[in-house]
N, C-alpha and C positions, 0 to 999 in steps of 0.2 A: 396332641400337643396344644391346640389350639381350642378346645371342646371346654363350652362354657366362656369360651372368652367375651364375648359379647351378647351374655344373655342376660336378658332385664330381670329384678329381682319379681318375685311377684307374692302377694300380700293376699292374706286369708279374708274373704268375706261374708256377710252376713245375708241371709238372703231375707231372712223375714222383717228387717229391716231394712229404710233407709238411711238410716245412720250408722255414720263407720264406728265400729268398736273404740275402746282405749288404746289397745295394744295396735294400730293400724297407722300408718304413718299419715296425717294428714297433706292433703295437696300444697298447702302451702308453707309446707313445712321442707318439704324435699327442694334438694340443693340441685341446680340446673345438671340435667342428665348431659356427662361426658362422655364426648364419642373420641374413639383411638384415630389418631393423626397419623395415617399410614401414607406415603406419598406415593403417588401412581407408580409401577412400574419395579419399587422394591423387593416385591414377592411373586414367585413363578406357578402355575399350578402345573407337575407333571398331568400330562393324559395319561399316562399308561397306570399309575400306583395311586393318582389325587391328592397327591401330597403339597404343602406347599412349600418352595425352597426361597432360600436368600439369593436374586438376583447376582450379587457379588460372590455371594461362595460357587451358585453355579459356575459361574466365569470362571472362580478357580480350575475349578474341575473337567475344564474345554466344552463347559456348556452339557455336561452329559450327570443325571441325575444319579447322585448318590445312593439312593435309596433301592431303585431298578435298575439300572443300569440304561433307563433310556435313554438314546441319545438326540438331542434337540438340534433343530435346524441352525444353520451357522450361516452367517452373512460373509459373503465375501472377501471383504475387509479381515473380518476373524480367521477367517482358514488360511489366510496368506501369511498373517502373523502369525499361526502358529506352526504353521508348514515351513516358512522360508526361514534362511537364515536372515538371524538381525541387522538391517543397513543394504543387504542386498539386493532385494528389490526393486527392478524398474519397469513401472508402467509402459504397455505399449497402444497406440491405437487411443491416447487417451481421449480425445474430446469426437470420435466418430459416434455418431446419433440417427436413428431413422428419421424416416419420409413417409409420407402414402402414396404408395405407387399406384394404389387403387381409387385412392380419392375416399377410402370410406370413410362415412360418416363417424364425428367423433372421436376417429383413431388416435388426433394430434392433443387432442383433450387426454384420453388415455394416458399418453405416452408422460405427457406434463404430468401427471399424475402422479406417476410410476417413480419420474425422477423425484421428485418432490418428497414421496411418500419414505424412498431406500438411498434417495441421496447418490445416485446412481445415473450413470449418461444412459447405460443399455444392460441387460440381464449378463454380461458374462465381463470379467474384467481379464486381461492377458498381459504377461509381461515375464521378464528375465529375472534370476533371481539364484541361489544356491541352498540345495539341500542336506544336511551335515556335510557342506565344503564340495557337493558336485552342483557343478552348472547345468542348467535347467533352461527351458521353456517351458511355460506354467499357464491353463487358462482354466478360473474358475468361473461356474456358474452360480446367480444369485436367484434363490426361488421368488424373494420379493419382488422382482420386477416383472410384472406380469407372469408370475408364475415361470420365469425363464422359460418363456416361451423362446422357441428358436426364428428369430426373421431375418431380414437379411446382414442386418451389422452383428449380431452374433457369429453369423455366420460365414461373414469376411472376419471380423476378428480372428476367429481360432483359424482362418485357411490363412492369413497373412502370418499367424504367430508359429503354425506349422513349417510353411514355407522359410520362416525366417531359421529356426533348428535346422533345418534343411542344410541351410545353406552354410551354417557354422557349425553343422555337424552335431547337434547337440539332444541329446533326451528332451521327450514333450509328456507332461504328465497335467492330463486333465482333468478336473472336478467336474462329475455331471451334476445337474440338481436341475429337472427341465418337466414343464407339460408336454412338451412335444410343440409341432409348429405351430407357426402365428396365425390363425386364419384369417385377420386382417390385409393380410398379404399374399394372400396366395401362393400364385407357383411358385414366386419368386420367393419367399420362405420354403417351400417342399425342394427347390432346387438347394437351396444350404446340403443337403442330407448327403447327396453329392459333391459338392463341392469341397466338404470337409472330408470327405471319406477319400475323394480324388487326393488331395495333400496330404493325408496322413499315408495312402499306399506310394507315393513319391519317396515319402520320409523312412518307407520303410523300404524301399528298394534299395536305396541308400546305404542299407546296415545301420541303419540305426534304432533308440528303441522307444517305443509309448507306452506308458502304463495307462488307463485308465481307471479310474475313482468315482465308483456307484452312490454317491447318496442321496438321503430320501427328498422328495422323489425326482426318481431317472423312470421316464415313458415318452411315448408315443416315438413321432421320427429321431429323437437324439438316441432311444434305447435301438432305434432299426439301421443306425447309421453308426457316428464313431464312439460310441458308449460301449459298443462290444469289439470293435477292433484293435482291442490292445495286445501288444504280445503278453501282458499280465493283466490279468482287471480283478480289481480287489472293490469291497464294499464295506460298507461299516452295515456295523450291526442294526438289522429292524429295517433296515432301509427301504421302501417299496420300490418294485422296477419291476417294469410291464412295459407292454404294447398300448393295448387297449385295457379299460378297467375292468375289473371283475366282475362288474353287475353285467355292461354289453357282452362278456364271453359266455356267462350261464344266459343268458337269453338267448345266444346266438346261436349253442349247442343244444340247452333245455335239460343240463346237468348243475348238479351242484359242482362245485368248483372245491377242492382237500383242506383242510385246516392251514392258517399261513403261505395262503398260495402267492407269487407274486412278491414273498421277501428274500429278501438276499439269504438269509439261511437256506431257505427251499430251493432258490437259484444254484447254491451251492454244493447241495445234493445232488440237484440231475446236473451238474457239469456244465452249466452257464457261466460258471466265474470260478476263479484262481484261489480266493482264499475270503473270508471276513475277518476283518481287522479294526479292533477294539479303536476308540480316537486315539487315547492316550500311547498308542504304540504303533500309530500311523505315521508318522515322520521317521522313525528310526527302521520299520522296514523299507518306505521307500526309499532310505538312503540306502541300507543293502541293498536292493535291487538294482540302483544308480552304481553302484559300487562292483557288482556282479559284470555289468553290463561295460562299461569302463575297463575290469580285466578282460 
């Protein structure tokens, strides 16, 4: 589509002389060379096919490329608009923000960074909301912000948004999208892994139900903690989810590691997860399943 698009024209020359032919455009003769006024941000390049798409039409499409079907990281903000219903939405936990419990160097620079950067207090947003007409508890992760990493306000978000289903009886369905913990923080982030897992097995002694929502990427302690404790876990397509990454496990073992090891299709093979679920027909299942669970 684009080949040739901005290639200079180029002019036959003479070598045994220094002077240009008739037929050669002279220097001062050429009209000031125009360059295409493309504004940042308008065009995408897939990684998976190198294609380039219309920003906007991507959007149409829930951000998932036309061409491959790849599907593109989605910011917070996007996944709640296109999961919840319109109007119903309310933020929980809004203006909670980390500390350095450790004092380390730099961290509070980080952290300023991170918001500044995704527009974001902390990596996961949590609030109430409905899905085709069922009431929900909802906590998404944002990979912008440090890589949603899990520390500890993550990790009181989703045990206060659990607890809170808890106690009004309600479905908790959450979007992973995580490196795994903060290590800025130590235990006190490795203890989240717990903390959320303690609330979510409360929420399920209860009779009641969580879905969890694999996408890319779900690793390290969010994948060993409540990323697999749902009574259904579904993932979108491509997604990566792991422990550890591929290169530390063949080093670790001194094997090569299978074709697509680590994606949600392959997870879905050996029995790690429930189903892969296209974007476009992500909302409509999980409101069957809300709906299931409600009869």
């Amino acid at each position: 589509m684009f080949n040739g698009l901005f290639k200079k024209t180029k002019y036959l020359t003479v070598n045994s002389s220094t002077s240009k032919p008739d037929y050669e455009e002279k220097d001062e003769d050429k009209a000031p060379e125009q360059k295409p006024n493309i504004p940042n941000g308008m065009w995408i390049k897939c990684d998976n096919c190198g294609k380039a798409l219309y920003k906007k039409d991507l959007e149409k499409h829930s951000m998932v490329c036309p061409s491959c079907n790849s599907h593109f990281r989605m910011t917070a903000q996007e996944r709640i608009y296109s999961i919840i219903d319109e109007g119903t939405f309310r933020q929980l936990d809004r203006n909670m923000s980390s500390v350095n419990p450790l004092d380390i160097e730099g961290y509070e620079q980080k952290i300023e960074r991170a918001r500044k950067d995704s527009n974001l207090k902390e990596a996961v947003i949590t609030g109430t909301g409905k899905i085709n007409g069922h009431d929900i508890v909802i906590g998404v992760m944002d990979s912008r912000f440090m890589m949603a990493s899990m520390g500890s306000v993550v990790g009181e978000k989703l045990t206060r948004a659990v607890e809170l289903a808890t106690k009004n009886r309600l479905p908790v369905v959450i979007f992973t999208a995580s490196g795994g913990a903060r290590m800025q923080e130590g235990m006190f982030s490795l203890m989240q892994m717990a903390k959320v897992s303690a609330a979510i097995s409360r929420h399920n002694e209860a009779g009641l139900f969580y879905t969890a929502v694999l996408t890319d990427p779900t690793t390290g302690g969010v994948t060993a903690s409540f990323a697999m404790l749902g009574d259904v876990i579904l993932a979108e397509p491509g997604a990566l989810i792991g422990f550890a990454g591929k290169r530390v496990i063949e080093q670790t073992i001194k094997q090569s590691l299978p074709e697509g090891f680590q994606t949600a299709e392959f997870l879905l093979n050996h029995g790690f997860i429930d189903k892969v679920v296209p974007r476009e027909n992500l909302k409509d299942t999980l409101g069957l399943l809300l709906e299931y669970h409600q009869a």
